[in-house]
C-alpha positions in Angstrom: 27.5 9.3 33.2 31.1 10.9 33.5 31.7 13.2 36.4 34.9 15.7 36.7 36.6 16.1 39.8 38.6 18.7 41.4 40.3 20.2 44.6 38.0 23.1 44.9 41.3 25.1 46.5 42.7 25.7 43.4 41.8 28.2 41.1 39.1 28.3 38.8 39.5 30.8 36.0 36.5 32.3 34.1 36.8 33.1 30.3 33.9 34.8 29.0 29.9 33.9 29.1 26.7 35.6 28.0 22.9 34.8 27.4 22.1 33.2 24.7 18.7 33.6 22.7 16.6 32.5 19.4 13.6 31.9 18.0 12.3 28.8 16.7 13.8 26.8 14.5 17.4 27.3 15.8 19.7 24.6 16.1 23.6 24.7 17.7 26.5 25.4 15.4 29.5 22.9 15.6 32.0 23.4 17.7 34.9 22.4 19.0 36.4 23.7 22.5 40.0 24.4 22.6 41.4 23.1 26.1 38.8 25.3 28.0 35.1 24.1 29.7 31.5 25.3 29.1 28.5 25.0 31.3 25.0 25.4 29.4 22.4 26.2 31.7 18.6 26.1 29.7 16.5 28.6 30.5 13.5 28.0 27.8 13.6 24.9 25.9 14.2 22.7 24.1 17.5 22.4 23.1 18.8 19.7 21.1 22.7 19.2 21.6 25.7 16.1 21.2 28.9 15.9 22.9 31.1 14.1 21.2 28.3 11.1 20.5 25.7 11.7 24.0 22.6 13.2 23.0 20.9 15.4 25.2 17.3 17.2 25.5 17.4 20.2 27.5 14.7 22.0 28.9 14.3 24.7 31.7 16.9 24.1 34.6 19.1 21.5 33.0 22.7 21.8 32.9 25.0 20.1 30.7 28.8 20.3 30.9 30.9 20.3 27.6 34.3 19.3 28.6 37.8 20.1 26.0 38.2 18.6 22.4 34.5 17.6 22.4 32.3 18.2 19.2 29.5 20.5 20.2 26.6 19.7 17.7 22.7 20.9 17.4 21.1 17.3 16.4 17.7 19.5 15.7 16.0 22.9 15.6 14.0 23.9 18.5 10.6 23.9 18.0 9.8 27.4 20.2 12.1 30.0 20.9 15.1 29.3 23.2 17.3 30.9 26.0 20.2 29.8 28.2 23.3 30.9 30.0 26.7 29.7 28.5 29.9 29.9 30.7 33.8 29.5 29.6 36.0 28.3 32.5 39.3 26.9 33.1 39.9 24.1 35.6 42.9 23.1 37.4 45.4 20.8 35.9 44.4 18.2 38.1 40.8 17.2 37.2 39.6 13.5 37.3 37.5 12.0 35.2 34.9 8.9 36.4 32.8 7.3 34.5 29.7 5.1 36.0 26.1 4.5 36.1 25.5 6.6 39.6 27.3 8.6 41.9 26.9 6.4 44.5 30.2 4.4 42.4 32.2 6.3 42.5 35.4 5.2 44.5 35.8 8.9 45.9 34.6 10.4 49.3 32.5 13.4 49.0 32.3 14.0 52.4 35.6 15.9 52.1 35.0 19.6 51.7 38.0 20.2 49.7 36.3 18.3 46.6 34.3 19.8 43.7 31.9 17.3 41.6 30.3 17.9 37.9 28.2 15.7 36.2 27.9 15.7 32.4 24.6 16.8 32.6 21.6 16.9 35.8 18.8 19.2 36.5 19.2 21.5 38.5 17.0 22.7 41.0 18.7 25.8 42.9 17.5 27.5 39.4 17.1 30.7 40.8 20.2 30.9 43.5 22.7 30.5 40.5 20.7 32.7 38.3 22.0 35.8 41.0 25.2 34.7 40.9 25.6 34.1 36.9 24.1 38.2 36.6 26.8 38.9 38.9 29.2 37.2 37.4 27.7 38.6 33.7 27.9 42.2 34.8 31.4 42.1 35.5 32.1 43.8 31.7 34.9 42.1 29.4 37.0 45.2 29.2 37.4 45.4 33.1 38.9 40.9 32.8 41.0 42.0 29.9 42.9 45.3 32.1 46.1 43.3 32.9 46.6 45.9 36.4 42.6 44.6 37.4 43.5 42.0 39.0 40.5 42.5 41.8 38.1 42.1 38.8 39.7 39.2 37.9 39.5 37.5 41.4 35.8 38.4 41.8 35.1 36.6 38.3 36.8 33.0 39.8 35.5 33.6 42.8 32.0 33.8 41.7 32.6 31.2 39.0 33.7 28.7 41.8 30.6 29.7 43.7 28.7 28.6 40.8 30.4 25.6 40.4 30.1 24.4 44.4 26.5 25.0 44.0 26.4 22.7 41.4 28.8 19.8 43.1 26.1 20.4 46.4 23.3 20.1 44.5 24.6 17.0 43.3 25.5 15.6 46.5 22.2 16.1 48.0 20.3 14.8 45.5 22.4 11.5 46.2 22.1 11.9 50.1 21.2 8.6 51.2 21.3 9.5 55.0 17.6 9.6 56.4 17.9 12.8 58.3 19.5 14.2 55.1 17.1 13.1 52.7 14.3 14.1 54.8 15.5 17.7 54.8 16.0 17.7 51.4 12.5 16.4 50.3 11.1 19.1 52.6 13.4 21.9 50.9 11.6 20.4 47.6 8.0 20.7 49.3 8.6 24.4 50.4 9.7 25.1 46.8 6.4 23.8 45.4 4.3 25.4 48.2 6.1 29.0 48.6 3.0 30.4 46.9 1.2 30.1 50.0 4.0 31.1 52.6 4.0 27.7 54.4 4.2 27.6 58.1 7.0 26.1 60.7 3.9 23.8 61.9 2.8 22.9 58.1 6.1 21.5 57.3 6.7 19.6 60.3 3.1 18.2 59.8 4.5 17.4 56.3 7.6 15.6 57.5 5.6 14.0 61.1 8.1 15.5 63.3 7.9 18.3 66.0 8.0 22.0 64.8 10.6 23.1 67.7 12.4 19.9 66.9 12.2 20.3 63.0 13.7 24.2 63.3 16.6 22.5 64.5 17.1 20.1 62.6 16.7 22.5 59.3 19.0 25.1 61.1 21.8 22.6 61.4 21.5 20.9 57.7 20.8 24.1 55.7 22.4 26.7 58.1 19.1 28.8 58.7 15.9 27.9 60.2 12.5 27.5 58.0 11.0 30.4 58.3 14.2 32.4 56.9 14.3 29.4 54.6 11.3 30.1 53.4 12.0 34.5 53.0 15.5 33.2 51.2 13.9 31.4 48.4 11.2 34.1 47.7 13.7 37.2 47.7 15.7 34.6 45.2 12.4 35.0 42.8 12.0 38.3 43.0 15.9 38.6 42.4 15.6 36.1 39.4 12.5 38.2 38.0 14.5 41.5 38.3 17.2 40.2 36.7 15.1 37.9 33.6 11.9 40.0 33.0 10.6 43.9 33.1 8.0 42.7 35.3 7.3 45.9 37.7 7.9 46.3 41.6 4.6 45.4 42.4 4.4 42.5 40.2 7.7 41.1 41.2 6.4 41.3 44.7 3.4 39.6 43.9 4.9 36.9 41.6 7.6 36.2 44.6 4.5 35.6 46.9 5.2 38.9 49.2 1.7 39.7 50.8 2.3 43.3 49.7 5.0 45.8 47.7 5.8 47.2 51.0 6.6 44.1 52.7 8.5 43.2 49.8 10.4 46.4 49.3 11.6 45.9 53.5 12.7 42.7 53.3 14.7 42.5 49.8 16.6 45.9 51.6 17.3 44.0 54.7 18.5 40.9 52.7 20.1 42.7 49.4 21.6 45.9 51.1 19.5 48.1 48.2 15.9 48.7 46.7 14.6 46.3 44.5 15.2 48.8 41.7 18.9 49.5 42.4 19.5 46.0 42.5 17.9 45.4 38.9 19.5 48.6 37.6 23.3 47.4 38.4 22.9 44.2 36.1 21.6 46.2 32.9 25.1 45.7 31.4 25.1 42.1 30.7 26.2 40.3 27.3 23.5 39.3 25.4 23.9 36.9 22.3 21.5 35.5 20.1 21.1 33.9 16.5 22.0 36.9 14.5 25.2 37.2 16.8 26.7 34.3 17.8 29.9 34.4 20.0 33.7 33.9 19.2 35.4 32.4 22.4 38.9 32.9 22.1 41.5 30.7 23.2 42.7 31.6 26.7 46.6 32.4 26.8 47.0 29.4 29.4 45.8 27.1 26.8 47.0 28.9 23.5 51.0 29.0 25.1 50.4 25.4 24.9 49.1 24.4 21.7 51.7 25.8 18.4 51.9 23.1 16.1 51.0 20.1 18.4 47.5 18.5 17.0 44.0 19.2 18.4 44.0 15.9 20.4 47.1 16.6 22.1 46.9 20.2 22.9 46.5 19.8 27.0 46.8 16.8 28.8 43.1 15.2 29.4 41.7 14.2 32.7 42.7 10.8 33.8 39.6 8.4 33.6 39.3 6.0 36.2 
């Protein structure tokens, strides 16, 4: 597996990005990136894809990185229709590059806060949390990055890009938590994802995880920075903000498909967590770039990569992260 690492203080620059969608039967074009990264993120699969000569299968929730001067290559059609996110991004000039069987090789310490981690490709199971953010990032419209003199517009599109990517890197790293306290949390973050249908209790988790409810809050306060029950409210209004955003479902049935006991509850506690109505907030991300089969994207070359690259060959156009 190679994982790419960086100093999350510098600046990550966003390109472009867009949903991608097609019917069955479609199969990835080949491609080549010039200097600049993509992240795919499926959200209906599959998706048959090679990088350079790794073959991946990706289905709902997996993320796969395509790094420069790779070969991007569909390997087969999709046998149903398909959708995913696709993001363009720039790293800093200083990126590493590891390659080993686990993370747990790696000759780097993660425990510093400083340092950003990508795998080549991992499912990814804060679906939902990085769905808001990619709309966010999404509705920030092309015209508005390309206005030289908007440079706040700029700004919010790294900042939100870095966002996405630190979710990622954390993801990672608890996934790989081999502290007991740690991993505990983290199979019990799992358990309230699979049991947020029925609104689980403080005392039904710590039943779950044989530890005291009053101590359990405590311990969940200081590993995720909230305690269960907002835990719990967090990861439903990220549904409902995920259906807003990804179907027409309608208020009712985005507070019913988010597990709210009623519309009214619902409509309260998205305003208290959101700042707007649930119809305000979907309303604001109606501008988003969609692609699909019939229209498939041309990502140009950034002007920090294409000052670079006159007449020096494709191989050679940026310097490529050390492997160690």
């Amino acid at each position: 597996m190679d994982y790419y690492t960086f100093n999350a203080n510098k600046s990550v620059e966003f390109v472009s990005g867009g949903v991608f969608s097609a019917q069955a039967g479609w199969k990835h074009e080949s491609r080549c990136h010039k200097g600049d990264y993509e992240i795919i993120l499926c959200t209906k699969g599959p998706v048959f894809i090679r990088v350079a000569t790794a073959h991946y299968e990706l289905n709902k929730g997996d993320l796969l990185l395509v790094p420069p001067f790779k070969r991007l290559v569909g390997t087969s059609p999709s046998p149903n229709a398909i959708s995913f996110y696709w993001l363009h991004f720039l790293l800093p000039d200083e990126v590493s590059l590891y390659r080993h069987e686990s993370l747990a090789q790696l000759p780097v310490n993660f425990s510093n806060p400083d340092k950003i981690i990508i795998p080549a490709s991992m499912a990814f199971t804060q679906y939902d949390q990085n769905t808001v953010l990619i709309y966010q990032l999404l509705s920030i419209k092309n015209t508005e990055l390309k206005t030289i003199n908007n440079i706040y517009k700029r700004q919010e599109a790294n900042y939100l890009m870095t966002m996405i990517l630190l979710n990622i890197s954390q993801a990672l790293l608890n996934s790989s938590d081999s502290s007991n306290l740690s991993s505990l949390i983290g199979k019990l973050q799992e358990w309230i994802r699979s049991n947020l249908y029925r609104s689980p209790t403080v005392s039904e988790m710590a039943a779950t995880v044989h530890l005291n409810p009053q101590y359990l809050s405590r311990l969940f306060k200081a590993k995720v920075g909230i305690p269960p029950k907002k835990y719990v409210i967090k990861l439903k209004i990220e549904t409902a903000q995920s259906l807003l955003l990804r179907t027409n479902m309608s208020i009712k049935e985005v507070s019913q498909n988010a597990y709210f006991e009623n519309e009214k509850l619902f409509m309260k506690q998205f305003k208290n967590n959101t700042g707007m109505t649930p119809t305000r907030y979907r309303n604001q991300f109606n501008d988003i770039y969609h692609n699909n089969q019939e229209i498939s994207p041309v990502i140009p070359i950034p002007n920090r990569i294409s000052q670079k690259i006159d007449d020096i060959p494709d191989e050679l156009k940026v310097e490529r992260p050390h492997l160690e």
